[in-house]
C-alpha positions as CSV (number, residue, x, y, z in Angstrom):
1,X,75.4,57.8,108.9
2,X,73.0,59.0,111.9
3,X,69.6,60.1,110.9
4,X,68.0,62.7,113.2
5,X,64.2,62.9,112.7
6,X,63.0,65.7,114.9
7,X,60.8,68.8,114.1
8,X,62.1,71.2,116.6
9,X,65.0,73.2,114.5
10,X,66.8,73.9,117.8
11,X,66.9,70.8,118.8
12,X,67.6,68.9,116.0
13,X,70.7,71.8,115.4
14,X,72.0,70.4,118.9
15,X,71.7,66.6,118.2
16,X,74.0,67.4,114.9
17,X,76.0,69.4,116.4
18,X,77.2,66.3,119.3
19,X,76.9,63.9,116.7
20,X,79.3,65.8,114.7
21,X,81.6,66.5,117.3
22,X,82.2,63.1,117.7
23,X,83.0,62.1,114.2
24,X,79.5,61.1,113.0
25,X,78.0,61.6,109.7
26,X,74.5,62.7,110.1
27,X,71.1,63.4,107.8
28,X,68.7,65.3,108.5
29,X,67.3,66.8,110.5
30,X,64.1,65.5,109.2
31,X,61.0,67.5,110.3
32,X,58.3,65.5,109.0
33,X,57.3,61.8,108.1
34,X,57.1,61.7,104.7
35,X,60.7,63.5,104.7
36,X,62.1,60.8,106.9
37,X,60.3,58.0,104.7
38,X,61.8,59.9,101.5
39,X,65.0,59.8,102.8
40,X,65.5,56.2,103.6
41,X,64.0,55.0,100.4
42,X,67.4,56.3,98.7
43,X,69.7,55.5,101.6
44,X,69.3,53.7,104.6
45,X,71.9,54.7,108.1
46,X,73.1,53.2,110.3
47,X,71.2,54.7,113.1
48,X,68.6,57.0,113.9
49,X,67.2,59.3,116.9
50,X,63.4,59.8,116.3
51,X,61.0,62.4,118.1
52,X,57.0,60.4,118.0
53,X,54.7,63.8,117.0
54,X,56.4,65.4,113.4
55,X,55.3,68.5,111.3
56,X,52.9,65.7,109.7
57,X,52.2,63.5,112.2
58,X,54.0,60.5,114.0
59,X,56.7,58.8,113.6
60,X,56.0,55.2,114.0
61,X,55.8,54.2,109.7
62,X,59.6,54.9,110.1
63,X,60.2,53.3,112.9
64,X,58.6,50.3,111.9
65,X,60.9,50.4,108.9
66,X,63.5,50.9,110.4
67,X,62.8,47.8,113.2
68,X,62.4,45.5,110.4
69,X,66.0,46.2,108.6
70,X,67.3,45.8,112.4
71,X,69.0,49.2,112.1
72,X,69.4,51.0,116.2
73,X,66.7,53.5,116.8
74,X,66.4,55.7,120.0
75,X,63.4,57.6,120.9
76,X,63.9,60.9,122.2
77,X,60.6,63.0,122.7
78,X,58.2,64.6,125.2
79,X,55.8,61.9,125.5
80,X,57.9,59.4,127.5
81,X,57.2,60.7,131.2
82,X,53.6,60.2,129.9
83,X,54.0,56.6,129.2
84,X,51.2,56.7,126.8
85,X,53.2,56.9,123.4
86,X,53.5,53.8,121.2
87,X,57.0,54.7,121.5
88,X,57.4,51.6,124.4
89,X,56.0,49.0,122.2
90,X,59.7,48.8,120.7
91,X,62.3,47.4,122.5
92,X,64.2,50.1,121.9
93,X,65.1,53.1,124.9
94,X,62.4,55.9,124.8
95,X,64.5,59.1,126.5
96,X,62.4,61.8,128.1
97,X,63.3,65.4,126.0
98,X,63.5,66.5,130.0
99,X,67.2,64.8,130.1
100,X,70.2,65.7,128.3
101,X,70.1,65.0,124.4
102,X,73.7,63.0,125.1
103,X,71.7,60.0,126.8
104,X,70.1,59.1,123.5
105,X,73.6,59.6,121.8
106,X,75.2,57.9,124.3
107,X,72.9,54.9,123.7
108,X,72.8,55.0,120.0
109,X,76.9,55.3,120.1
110,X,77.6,52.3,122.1
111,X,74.8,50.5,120.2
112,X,76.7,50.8,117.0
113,X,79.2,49.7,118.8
114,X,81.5,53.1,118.5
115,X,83.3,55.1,121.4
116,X,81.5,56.6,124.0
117,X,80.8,60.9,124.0
């Protein structure tokens, strides 16, 4: 199972949508923190894209969480060509929302060790 933790409906619609498309399972989308937090409390997946700014703030709490159960995270959010979001503290990928929402997949599907989109 992929969790997609995003609050734009539109694009968290398009991430499912690929996701789907190629087989996945997916939660969410998750538009805010505490939903995301809520969520893998009661089950944990396998992988996860994350946007930083939610409905409720950012989304660092579950990516920490998610870093310490060594479960594959990608970011994909509008703060990257910045270079300011916390985001590159993980040694995770932070994608730009600039390029296509299949890089992040992309990543996150050969991460988990899965066939390519």
């Amino acid at each position: 199972m992929i969790a997609i933790v995003e609050d734009d409906p539109v694009l968290g619609a398009e991430l499912i949508v690929s996701l789907e498309r190629m087989g996945a399972i997916v939660h969410g989308p998750f538009r805010t923190l505490s939903a995301a937090l809520q969520a893998f409390s009661s089950e944990l997946p396998e992988g996860a894209i994350l946007d930083v700014e939610l409905l409720d703030g950012t989304v660092f709490p579950a990516a920490d969480r998610l870093n310490d159960l060594s479960i594959p995270f990608v970011f994909y959010t509008s703060l990257a060509s910045k270079g300011r979001s916390r985001a590159h503290h993980y040694e995770v990928p932070v994608f730009d929302k600039s390029v296509s929402s299949q890089e992040p997949i992309a990543w996150l599907v050969q991460t988990l060790g899965k066939a390519s989109p």
